[in-house]
KOLGU-4560 file (N, C-alpha, C; in nm, 3 decimals, padded with zeros to 5 digits):
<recs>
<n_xx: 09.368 n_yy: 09.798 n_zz: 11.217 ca_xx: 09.328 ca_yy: 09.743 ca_zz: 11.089 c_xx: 09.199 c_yy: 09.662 c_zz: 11.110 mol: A seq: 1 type: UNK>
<n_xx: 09.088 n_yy: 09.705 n_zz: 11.051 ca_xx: 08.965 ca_yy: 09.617 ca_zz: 11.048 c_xx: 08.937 c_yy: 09.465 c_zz: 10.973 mol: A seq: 2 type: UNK>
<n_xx: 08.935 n_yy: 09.408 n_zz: 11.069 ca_xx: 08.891 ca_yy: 09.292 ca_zz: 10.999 c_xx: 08.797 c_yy: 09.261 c_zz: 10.847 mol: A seq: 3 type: UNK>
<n_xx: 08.718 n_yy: 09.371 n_zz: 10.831 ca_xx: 08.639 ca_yy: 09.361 ca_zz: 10.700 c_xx: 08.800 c_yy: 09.350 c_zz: 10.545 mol: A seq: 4 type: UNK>
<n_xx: 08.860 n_yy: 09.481 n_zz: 10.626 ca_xx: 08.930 ca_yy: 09.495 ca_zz: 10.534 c_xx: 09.114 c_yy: 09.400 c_zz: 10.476 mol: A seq: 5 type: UNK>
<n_xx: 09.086 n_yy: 09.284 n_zz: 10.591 ca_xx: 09.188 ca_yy: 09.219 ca_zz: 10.597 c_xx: 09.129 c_yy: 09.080 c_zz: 10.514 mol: A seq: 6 type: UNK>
<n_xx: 09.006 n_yy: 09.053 n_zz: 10.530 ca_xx: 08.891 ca_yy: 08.957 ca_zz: 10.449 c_xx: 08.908 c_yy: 08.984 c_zz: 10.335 mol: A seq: 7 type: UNK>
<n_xx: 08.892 n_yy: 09.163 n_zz: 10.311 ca_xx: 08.850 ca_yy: 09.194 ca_zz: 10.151 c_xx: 08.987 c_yy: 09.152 c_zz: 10.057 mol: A seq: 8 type: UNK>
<n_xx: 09.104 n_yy: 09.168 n_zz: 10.139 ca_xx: 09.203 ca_yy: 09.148 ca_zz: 10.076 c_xx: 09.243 c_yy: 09.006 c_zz: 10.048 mol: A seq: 9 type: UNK>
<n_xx: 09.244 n_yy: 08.925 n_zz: 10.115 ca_xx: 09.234 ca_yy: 08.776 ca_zz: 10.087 c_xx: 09.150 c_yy: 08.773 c_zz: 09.969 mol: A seq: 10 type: UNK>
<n_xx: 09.010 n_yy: 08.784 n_zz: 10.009 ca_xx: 08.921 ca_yy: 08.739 ca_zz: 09.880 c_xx: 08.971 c_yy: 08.782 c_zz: 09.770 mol: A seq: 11 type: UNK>
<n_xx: 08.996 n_yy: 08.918 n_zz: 09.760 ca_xx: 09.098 ca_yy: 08.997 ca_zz: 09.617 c_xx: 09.212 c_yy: 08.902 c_zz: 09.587 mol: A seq: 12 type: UNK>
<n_xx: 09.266 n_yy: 08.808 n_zz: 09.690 ca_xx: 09.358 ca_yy: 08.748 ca_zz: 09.630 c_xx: 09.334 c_yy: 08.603 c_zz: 09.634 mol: A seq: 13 type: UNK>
<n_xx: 09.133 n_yy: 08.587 n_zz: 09.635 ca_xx: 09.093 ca_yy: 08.456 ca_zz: 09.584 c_xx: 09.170 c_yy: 08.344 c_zz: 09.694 mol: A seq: 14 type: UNK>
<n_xx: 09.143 n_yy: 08.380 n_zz: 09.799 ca_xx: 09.221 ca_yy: 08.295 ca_zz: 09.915 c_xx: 09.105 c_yy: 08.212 c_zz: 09.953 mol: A seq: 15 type: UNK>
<n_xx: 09.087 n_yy: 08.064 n_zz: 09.952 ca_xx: 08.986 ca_yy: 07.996 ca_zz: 09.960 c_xx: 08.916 c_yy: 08.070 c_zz: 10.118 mol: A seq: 16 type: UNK>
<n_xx: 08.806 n_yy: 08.043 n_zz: 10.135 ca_xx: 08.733 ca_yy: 08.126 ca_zz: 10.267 c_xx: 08.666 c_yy: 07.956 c_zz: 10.356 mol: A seq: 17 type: UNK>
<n_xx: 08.696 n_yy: 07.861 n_zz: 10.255 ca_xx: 08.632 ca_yy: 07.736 ca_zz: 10.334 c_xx: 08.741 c_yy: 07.625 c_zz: 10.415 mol: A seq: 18 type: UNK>
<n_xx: 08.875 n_yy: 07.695 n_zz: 10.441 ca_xx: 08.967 ca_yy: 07.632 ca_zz: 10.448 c_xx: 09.011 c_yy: 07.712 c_zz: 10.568 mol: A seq: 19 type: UNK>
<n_xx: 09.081 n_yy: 07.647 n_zz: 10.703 ca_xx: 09.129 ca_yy: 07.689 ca_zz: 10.821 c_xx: 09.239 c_yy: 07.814 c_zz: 10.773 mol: A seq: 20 type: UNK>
<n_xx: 09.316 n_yy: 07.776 n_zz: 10.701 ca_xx: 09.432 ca_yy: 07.883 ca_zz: 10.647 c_xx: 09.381 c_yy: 08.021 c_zz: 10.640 mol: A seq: 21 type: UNK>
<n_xx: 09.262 n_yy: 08.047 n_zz: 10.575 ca_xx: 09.175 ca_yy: 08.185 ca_zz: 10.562 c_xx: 09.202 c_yy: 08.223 c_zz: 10.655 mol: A seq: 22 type: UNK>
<n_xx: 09.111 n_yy: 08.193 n_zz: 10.762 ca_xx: 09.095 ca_yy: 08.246 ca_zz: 10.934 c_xx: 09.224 c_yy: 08.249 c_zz: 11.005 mol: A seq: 23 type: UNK>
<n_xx: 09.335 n_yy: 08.165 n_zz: 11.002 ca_xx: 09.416 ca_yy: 08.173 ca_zz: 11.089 c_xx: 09.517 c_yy: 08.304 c_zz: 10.970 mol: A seq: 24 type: UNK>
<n_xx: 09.550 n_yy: 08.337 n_zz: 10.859 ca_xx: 09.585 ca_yy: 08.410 ca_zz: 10.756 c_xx: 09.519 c_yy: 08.553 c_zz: 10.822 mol: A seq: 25 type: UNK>
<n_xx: 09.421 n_yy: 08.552 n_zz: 10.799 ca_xx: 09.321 ca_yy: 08.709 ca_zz: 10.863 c_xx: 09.421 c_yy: 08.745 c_zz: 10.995 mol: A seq: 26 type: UNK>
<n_xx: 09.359 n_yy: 08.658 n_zz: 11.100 ca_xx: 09.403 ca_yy: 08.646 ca_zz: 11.265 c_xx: 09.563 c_yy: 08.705 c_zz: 11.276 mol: A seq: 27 type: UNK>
<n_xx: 09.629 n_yy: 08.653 n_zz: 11.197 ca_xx: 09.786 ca_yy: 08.655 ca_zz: 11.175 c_xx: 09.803 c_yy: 08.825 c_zz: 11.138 mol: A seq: 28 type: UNK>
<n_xx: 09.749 n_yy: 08.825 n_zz: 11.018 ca_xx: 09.768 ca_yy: 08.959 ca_zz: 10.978 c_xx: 09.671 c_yy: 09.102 c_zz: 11.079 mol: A seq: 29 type: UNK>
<n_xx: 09.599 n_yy: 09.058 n_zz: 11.176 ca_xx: 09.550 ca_yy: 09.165 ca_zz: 11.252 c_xx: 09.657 c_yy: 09.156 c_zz: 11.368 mol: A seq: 30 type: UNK>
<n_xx: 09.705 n_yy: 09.015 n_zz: 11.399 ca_xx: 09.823 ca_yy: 09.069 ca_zz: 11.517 c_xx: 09.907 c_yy: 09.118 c_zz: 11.525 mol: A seq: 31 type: UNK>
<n_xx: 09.962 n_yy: 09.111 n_zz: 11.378 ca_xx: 10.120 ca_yy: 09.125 ca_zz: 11.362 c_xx: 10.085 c_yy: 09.330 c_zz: 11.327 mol: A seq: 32 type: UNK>
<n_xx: 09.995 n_yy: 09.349 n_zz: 11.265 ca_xx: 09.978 ca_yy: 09.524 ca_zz: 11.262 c_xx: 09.965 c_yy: 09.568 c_zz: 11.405 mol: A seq: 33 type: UNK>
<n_xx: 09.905 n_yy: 09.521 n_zz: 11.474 ca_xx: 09.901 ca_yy: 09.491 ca_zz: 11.628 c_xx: 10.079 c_yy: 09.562 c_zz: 11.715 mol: A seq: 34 type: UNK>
<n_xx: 10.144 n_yy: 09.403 n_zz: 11.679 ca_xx: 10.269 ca_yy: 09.408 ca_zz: 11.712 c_xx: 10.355 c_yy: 09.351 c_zz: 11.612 mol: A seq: 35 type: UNK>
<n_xx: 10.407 n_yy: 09.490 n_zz: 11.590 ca_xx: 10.507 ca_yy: 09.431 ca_zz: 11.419 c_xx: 10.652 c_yy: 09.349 c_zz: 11.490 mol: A seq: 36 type: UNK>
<n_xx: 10.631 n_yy: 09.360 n_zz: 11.626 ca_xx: 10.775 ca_yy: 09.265 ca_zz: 11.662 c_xx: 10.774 c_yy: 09.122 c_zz: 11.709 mol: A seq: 37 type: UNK>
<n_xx: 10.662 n_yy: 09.088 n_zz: 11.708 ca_xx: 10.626 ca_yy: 08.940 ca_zz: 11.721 c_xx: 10.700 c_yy: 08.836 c_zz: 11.659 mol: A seq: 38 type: UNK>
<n_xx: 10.766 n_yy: 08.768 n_zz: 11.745 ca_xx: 10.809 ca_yy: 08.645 ca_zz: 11.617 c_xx: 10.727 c_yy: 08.494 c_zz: 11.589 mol: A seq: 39 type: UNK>
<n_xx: 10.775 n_yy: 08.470 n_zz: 11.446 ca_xx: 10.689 ca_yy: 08.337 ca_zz: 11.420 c_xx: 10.610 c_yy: 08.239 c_zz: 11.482 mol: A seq: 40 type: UNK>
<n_xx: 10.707 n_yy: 08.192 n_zz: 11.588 ca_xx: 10.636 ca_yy: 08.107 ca_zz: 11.660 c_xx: 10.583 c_yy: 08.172 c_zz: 11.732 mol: A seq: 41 type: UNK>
<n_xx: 10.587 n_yy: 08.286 n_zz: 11.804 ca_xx: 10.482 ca_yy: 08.328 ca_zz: 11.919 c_xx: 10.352 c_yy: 08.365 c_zz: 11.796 mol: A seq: 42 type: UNK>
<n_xx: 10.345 n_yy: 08.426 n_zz: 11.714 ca_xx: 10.214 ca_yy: 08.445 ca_zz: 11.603 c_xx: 10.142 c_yy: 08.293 c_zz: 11.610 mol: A seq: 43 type: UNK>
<n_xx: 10.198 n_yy: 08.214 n_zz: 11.608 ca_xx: 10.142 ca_yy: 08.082 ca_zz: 11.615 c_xx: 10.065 c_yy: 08.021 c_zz: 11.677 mol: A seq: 44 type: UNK>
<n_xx: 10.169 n_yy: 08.014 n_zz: 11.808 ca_xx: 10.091 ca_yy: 07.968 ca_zz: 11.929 c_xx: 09.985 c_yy: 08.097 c_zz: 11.952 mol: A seq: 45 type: UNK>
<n_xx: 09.953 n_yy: 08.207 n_zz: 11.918 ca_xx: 09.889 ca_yy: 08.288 ca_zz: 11.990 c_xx: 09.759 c_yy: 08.274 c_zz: 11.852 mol: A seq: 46 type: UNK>
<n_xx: 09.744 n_yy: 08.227 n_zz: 11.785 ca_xx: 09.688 ca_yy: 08.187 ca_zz: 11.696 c_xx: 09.624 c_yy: 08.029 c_zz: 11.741 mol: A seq: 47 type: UNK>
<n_xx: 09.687 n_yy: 07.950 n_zz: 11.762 ca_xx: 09.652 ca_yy: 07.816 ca_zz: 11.814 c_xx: 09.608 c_yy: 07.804 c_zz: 11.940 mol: A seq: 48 type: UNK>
<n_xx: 09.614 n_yy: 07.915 n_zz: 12.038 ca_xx: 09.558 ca_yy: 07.904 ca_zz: 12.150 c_xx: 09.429 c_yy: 08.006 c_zz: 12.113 mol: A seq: 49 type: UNK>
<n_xx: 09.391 n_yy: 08.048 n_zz: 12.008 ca_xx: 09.240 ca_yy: 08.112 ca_zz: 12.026 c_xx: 09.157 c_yy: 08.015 c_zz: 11.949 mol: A seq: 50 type: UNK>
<n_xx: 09.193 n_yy: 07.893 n_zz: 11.932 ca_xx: 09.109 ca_yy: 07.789 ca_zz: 11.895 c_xx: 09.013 c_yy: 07.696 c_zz: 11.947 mol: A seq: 51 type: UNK>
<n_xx: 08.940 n_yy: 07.661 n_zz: 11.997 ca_xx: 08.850 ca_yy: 07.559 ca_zz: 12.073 c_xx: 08.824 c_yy: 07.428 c_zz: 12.026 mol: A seq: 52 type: UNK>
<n_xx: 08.921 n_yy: 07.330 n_zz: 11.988 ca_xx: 08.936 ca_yy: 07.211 ca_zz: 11.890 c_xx: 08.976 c_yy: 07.108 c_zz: 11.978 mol: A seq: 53 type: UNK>
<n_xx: 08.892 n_yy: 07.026 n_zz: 11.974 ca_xx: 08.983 ca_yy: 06.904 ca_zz: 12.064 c_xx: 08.969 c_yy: 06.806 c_zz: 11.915 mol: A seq: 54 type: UNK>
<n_xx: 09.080 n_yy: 06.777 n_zz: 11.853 ca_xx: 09.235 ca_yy: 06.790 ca_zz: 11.985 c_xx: 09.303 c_yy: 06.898 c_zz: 11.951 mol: A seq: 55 type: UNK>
<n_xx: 09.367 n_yy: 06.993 n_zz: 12.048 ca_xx: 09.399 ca_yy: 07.131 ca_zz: 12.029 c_xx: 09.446 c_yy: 07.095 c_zz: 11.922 mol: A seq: 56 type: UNK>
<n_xx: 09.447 n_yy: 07.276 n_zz: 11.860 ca_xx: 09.524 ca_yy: 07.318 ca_zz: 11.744 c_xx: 09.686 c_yy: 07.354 c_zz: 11.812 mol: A seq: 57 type: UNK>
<n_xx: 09.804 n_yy: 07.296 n_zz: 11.690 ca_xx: 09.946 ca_yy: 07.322 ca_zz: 11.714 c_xx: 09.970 c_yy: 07.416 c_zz: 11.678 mol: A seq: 58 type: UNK>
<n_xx: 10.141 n_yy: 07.476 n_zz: 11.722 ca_xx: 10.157 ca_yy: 07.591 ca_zz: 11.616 c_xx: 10.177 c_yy: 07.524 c_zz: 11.484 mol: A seq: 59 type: UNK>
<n_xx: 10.196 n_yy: 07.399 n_zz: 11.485 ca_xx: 10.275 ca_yy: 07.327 ca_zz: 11.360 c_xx: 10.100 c_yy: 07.301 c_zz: 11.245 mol: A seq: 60 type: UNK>
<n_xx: 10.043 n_yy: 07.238 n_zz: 11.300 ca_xx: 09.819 ca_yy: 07.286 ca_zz: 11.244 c_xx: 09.860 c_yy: 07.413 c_zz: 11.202 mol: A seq: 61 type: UNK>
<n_xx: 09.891 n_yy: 07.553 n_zz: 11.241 ca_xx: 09.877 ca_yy: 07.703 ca_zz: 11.181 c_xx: 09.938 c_yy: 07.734 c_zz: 11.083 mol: A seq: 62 type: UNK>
<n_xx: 10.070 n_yy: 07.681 n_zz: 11.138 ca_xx: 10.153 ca_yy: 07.721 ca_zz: 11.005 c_xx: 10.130 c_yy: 07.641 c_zz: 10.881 mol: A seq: 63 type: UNK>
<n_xx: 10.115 n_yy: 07.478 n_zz: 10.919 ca_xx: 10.070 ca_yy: 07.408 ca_zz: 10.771 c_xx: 09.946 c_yy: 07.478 c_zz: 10.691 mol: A seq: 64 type: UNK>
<n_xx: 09.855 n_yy: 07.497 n_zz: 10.768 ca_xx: 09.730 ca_yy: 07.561 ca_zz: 10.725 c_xx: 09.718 c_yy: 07.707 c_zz: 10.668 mol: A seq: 65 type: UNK>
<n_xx: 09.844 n_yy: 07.796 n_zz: 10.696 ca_xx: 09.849 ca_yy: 07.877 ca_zz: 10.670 c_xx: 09.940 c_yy: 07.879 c_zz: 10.482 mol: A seq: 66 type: UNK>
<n_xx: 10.007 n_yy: 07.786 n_zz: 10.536 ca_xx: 10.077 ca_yy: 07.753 ca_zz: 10.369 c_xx: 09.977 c_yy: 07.656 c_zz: 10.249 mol: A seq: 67 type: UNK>
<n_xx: 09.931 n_yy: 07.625 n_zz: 10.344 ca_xx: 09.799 ca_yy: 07.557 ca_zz: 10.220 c_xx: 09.745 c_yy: 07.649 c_zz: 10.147 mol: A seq: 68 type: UNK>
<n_xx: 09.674 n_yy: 07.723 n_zz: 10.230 ca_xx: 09.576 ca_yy: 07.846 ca_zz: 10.176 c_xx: 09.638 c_yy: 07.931 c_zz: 10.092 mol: A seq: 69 type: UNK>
<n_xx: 09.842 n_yy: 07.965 n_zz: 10.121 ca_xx: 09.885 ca_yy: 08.037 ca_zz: 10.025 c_xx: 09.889 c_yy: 07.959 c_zz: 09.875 mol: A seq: 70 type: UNK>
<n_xx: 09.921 n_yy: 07.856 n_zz: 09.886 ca_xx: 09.939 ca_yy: 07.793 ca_zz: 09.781 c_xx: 09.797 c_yy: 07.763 c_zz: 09.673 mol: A seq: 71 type: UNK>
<n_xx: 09.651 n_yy: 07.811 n_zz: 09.736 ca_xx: 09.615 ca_yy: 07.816 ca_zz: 09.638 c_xx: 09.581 c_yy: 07.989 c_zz: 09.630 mol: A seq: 72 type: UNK>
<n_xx: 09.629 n_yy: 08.058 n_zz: 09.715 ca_xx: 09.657 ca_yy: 08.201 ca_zz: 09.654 c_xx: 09.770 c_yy: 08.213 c_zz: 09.503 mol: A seq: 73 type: UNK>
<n_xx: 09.854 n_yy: 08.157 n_zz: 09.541 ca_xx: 09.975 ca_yy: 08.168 ca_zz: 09.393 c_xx: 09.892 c_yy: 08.085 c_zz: 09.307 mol: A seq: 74 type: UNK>
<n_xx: 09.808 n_yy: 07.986 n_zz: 09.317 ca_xx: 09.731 ca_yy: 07.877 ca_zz: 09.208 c_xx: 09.677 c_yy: 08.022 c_zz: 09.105 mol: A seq: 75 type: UNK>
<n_xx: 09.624 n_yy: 08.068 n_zz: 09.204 ca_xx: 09.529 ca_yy: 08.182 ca_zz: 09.116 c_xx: 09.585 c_yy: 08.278 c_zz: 09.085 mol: A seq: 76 type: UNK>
<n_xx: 09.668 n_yy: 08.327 n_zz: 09.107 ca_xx: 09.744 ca_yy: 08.399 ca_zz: 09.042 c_xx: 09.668 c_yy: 08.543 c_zz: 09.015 mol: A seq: 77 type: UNK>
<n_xx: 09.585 n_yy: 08.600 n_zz: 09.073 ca_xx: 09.502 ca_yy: 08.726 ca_zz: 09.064 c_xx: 09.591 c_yy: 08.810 c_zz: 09.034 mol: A seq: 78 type: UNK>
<n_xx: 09.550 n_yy: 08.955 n_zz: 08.962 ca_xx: 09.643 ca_yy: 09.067 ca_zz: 08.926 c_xx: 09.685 c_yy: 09.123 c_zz: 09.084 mol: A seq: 79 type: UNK>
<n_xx: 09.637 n_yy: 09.131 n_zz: 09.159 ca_xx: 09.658 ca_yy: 09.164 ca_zz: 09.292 c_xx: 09.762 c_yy: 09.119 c_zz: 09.347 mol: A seq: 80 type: UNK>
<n_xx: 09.776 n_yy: 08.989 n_zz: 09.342 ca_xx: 09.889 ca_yy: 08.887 ca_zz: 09.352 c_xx: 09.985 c_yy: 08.931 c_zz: 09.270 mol: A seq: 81 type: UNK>
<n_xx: 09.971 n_yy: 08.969 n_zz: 09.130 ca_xx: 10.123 ca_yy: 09.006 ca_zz: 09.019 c_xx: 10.157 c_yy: 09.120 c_zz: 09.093 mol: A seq: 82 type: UNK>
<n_xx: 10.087 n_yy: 09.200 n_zz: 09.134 ca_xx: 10.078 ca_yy: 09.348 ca_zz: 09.233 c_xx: 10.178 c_yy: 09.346 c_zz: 09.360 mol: A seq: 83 type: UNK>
<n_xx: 10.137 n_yy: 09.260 n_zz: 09.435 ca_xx: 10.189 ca_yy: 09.236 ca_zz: 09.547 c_xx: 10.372 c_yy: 09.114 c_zz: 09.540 mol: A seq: 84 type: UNK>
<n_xx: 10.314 n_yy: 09.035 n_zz: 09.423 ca_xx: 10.445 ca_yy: 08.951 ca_zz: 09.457 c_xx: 10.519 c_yy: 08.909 c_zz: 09.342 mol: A seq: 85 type: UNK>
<n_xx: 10.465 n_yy: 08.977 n_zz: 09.269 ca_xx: 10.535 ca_yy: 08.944 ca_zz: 09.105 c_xx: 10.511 c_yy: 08.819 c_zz: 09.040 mol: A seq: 86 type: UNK>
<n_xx: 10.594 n_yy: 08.757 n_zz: 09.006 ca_xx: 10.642 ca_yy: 08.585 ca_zz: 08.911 c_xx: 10.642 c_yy: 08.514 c_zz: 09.066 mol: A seq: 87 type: UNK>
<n_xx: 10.610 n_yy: 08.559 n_zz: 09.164 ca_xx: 10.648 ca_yy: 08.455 ca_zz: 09.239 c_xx: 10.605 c_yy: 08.305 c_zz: 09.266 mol: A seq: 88 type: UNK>
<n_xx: 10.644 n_yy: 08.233 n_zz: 09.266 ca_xx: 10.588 ca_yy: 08.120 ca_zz: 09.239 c_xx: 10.562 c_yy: 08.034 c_zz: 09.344 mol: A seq: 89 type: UNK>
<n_xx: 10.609 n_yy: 08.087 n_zz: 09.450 ca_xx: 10.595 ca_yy: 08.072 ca_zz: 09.633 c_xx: 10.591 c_yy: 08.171 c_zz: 09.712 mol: A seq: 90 type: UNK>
<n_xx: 10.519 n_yy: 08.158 n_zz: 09.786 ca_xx: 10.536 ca_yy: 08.311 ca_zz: 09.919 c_xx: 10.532 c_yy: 08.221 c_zz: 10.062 mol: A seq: 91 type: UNK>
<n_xx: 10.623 n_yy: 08.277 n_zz: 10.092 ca_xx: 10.665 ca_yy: 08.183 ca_zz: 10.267 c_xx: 10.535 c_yy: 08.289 c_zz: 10.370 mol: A seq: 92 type: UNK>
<n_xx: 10.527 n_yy: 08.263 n_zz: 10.444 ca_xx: 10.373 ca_yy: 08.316 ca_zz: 10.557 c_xx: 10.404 c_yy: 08.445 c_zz: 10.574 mol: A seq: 93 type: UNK>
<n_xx: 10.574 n_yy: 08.453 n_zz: 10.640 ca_xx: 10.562 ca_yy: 08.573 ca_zz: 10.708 c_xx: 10.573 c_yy: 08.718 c_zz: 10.583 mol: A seq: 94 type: UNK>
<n_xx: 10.651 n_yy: 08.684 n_zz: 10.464 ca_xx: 10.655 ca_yy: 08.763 ca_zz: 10.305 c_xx: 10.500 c_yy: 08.805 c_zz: 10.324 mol: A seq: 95 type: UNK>
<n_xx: 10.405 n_yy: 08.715 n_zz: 10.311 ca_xx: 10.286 ca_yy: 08.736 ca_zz: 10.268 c_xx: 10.209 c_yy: 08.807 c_zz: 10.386 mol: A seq: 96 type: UNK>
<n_xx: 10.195 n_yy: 08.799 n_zz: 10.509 ca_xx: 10.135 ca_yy: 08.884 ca_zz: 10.639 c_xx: 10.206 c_yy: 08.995 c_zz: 10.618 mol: A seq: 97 type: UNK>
<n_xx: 10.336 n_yy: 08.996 n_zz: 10.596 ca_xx: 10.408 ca_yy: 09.179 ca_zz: 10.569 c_xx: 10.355 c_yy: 09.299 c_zz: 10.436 mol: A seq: 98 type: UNK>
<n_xx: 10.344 n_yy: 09.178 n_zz: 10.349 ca_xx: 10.306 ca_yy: 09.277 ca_zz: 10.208 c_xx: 10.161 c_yy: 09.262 c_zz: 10.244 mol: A seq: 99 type: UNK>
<n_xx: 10.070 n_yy: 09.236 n_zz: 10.291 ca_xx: 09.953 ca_yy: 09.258 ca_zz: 10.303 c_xx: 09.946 c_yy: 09.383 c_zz: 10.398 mol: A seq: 100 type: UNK>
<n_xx: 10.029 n_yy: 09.343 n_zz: 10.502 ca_xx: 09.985 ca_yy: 09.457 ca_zz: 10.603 c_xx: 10.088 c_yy: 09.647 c_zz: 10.530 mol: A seq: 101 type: UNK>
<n_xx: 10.155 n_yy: 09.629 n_zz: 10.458 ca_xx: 10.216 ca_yy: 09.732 ca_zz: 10.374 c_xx: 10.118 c_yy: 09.757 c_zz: 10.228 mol: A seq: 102 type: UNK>
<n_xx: 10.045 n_yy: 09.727 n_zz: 10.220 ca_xx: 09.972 ca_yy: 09.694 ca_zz: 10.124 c_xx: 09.771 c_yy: 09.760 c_zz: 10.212 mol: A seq: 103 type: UNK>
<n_xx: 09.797 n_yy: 09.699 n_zz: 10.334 ca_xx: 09.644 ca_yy: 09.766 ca_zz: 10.320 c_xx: 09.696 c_yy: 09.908 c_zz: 10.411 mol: A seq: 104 type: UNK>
<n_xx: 09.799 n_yy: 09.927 n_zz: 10.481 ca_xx: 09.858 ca_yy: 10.049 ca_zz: 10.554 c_xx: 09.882 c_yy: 10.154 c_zz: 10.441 mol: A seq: 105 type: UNK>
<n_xx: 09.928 n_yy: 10.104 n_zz: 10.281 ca_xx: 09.944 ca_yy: 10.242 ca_zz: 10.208 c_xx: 09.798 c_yy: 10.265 c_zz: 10.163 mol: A seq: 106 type: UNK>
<n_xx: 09.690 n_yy: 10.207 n_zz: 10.181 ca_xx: 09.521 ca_yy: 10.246 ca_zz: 10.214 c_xx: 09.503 c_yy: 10.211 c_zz: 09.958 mol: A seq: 107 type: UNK>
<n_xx: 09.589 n_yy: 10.143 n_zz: 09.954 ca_xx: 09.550 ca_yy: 10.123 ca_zz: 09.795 c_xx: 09.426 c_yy: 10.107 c_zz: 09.744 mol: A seq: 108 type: UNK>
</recs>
C-alpha cells in the first residue's frame, strides 16, 4: 500500500495533516497491511520507536494522538466517513486502521 494513497485517504476524511495523529494514523495503517497480525501495543511501540523526540515518544503519546486526530475525523463528518462508518459517533484506532485498509484494498 503506497503511502500517497494512505494520505489521500485521511485527507478525504479531512484528518487534520498539522497534528502528530496524521503521521502516526498513516504509519499505523502501512504496518498493519504489512502485518495484519500485529497487536495493539506492538503497532505502538513500533510506531514510537520510529520517532526522534526527546523526550521519547510512548506507546501511550501514539495512541492518545492517534484518537485525537480521529476525533476530529468524526467532527467532520465527510461523506466518506458516512461511507466507511455510518452514524458513528466514535471510532476506536484499531475499527478505523481496518476499514481504511479494507477500504483502500477494495481499490474504491
Amino acid at each position: 500500500m503506497t503511502d500517497k494513497k494512505i494520505i489521500q485517504l485521511l485527507l478525504d476524511l479531512k484528518c487534520p495533516t498539522n497534528i502528530l495523529g496524521f503521521e502516526y494514523l498513516k504509519q499505523a495503517v502501512h504496518i498493519v497491511t504489512e502485518n495484519k497480525g500485529i497487536r495493539k501495543m506492538e503497532l505502538y511501540r513500533s510506531i514510537a520507536e520510529t520517532c526522534n523526540k526527546k523526550p521519547p515518544v510512548t506507546t501511550t503519546n501514539v495512541e492518545r494522538s492517534m484518537r485525537y486526530a480521529l476525533e476530529h475525523v468524526v467532527a467532520n463528518n465527510t461523506p466518506l466517513y458516512q461511507k466507511l462508518f455510518g452514524d458513528a459517533k466514535k471510532v476506536v484506532n484499531s475499527e478505523f486502521i481496518s476499514r481504511c485498509i479494507l477500504y483502500l484494498e477494495a481499490g474504491v
